[in-house]
N, C-alpha and C positions, 0 to 999 in steps of 0.2 A: 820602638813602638810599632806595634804591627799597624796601625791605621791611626791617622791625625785626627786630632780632636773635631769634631763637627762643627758644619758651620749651617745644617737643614736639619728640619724636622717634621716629620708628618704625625698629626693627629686628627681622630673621630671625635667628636663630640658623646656623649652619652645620651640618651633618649630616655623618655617619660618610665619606659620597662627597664632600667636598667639595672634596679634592684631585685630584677626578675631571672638574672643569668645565671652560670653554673660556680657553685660554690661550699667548699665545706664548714663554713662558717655558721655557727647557730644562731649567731646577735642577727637582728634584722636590720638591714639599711635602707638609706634613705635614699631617694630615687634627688633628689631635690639637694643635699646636701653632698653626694656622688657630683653634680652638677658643680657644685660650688668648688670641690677639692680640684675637678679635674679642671675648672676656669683657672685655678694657681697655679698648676703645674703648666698651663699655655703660658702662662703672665712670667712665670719661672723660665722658664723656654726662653723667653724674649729678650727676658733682661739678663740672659749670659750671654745674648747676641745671637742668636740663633736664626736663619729665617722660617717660620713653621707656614706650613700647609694645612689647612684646616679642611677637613671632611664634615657633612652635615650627619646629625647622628640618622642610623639606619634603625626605623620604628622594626623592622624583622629579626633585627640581632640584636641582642640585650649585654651580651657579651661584646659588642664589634667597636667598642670603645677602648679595647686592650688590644691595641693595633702590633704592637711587637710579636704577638704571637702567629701573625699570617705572612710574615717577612724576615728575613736576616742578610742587613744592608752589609757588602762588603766594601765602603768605599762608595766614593761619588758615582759610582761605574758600574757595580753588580750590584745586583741585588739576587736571591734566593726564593723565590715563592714557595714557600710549606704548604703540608700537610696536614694541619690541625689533629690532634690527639682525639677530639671530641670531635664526633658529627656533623652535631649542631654547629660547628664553626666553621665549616668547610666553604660554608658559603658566602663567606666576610671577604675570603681572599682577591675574589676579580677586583673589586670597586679598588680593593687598596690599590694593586698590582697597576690598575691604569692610571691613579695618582700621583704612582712614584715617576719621575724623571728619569730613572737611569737608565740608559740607552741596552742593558744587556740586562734583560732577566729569565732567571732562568728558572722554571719547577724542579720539584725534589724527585714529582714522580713521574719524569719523564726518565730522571739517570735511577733513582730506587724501586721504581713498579708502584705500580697502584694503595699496595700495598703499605709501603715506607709511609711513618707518618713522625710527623717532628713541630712539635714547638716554637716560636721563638725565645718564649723564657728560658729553654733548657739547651741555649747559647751564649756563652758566655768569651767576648774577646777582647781577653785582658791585655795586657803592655806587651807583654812576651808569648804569649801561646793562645790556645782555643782548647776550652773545654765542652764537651757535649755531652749534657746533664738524659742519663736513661729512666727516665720517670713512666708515671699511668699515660703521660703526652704524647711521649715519643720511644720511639722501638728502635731495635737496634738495626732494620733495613732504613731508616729515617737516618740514624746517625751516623750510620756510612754511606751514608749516598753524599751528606753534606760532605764526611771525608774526605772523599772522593774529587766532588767540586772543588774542595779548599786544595786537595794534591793537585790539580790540572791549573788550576789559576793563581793560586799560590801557595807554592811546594816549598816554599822556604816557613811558610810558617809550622809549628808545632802543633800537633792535634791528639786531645785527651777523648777517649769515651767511656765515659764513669757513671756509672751507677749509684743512683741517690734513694733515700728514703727520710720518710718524717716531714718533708715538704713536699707542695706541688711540682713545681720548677726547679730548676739548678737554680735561677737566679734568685727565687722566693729567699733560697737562705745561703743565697753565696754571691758575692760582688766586689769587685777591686774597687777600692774605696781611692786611693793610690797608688801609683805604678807599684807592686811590687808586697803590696799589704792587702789583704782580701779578707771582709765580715763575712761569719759564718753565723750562721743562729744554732741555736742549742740545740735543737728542736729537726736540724740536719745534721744523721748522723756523717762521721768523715766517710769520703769514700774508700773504697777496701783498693785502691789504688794509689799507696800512699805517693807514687812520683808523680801523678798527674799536679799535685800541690808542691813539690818542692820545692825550694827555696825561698815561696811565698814568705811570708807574716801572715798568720793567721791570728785574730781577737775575736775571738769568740762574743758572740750578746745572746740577752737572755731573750728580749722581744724579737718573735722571728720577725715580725713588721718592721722593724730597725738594724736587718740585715741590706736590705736592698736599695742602693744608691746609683746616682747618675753620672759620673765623673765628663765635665764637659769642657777641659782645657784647665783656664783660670777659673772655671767655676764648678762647684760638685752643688748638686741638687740632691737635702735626706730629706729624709720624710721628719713632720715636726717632732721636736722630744726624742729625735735620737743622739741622745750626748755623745755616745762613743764614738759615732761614725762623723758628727761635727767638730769633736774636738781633733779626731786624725787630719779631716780634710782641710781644716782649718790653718794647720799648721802649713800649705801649701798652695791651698785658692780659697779666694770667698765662697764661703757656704749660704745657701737660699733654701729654708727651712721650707716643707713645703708641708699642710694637712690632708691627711692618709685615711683616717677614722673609718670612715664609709667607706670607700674603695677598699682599704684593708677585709673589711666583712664579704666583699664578695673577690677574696683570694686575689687581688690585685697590690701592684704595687708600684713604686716609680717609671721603671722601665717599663714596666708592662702599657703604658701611657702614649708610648712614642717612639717612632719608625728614626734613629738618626743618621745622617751622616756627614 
């Protein structure tokens, strides 16, 4: 296991605008029901034992409640401050950056340039390696710069940079459910780097919303009504179904919720 299960977690709250952020969804969502979904995933948080960090939501960022995207925690220790893909997000990052604890953080674009821009979604660190999803997010000076950081602090780990389509994120439609089995949604085609996935398991689902899962030791956090990714996880830790509906419409999803480590 490249990094032990977590035992923290930071999240924002979502604000009154939060059904006002960036998204390709055409249903409209609920600013109030958004509220509701992301109150379970704290409550979910807690009761896998987590200790969470709770942020006030920020009425300027509508998006700033999809806190994984301004951070990528390596460890109790480092942390990565991003680049945001969007604009509008760049400015989420300080507030988080001071909230976090970890005594070494580091910007993307002090080692990539101004330039480099990266996601957190379109990082993914499963049991055995790191994959770095090249979406509309994140460019390819973002995902070598992270390279980069991971060879100087840890070079033993394995690093993929793979080009995705049909989803936002790498994690929108790809997530290790289980050390060693990873949901892909339909809807993400594979990547044209078939060794970046080897030796996985891969089960494909048809709802890309019930690709994206939380795997948190003894416990994995799906999003509610995803059978396939409960029945896997089930067979190894308690699963805590959690409702997605709303946050789903505005391109969000589990992880996208919560800074862990």
């Amino acid at each position: 296991m490249l990094l032990q299960p977590p035992t923290h977690a930071l999240v924002r709250h979502p604000g009154p605008n939060a059904a006002e952020g960036l998204t390709d969804v055409h249903e409209p969502a609920d600013p109030e029901a958004i509220a509701a979904e992301h109150a379970a995933s704290v409550t979910a948080l807690r009761d896998a034992g987590l200790e969470v960090i709770e942020l006030p939501a920020d009425p300027d960022r509508p998006d700033g409640y999809f806190v994984e995207d301004v951070a990528v925690c390596l460890g109790p220790e480092l942390v990565v401050l991003t680049n945001p893909g969007a604009p509008e997000r760049r400015g989420e990052v300080d507030a988080v950056a001071e909230a976090l604890p970890h005594p070494t953080k580091l910007r993307l674009t002090d080692v990539g340039g101004p330039d480099a821009t990266l996601d957190g979604g379109d990082v993914l660190i499963a049991a055995d390696r790191v994959l770095v999803g090249l979406s509309r997010r994140t460019n390819i000076a973002g995902a070598r710069a992270l390279a980069g950081i991971l060879a100087r602090h840890h070079p033993a780990w394995p690093v993929s940079i793979i080009r995705i389509q049909g989803v936002l994120h790498l994690k929108t439609g790809l997530t290790e459910v289980t050390p060693g089995t990873v949901l892909r949604a339909a809807a993400m085609r594979p990547p044209a780097d078939v060794f970046a996935l080897a030796g996985l398991d891969e089960v494909l689902v048809d709802d890309v919303n019930h690709a994206n899962v939380v795997p948190l030791g003894e416990v994995t956090l799906v999003p509610e009504g995803a059978r396939a990714a409960a029945r896997i996880a089930g067979r190894r830790t308690r699963v805590i179904e959690v409702p997605l509906t709303h946050i789903g419409r505005m391109d969000g999803g589990l992880t996208c919720l919560s800074l862990r480590w």
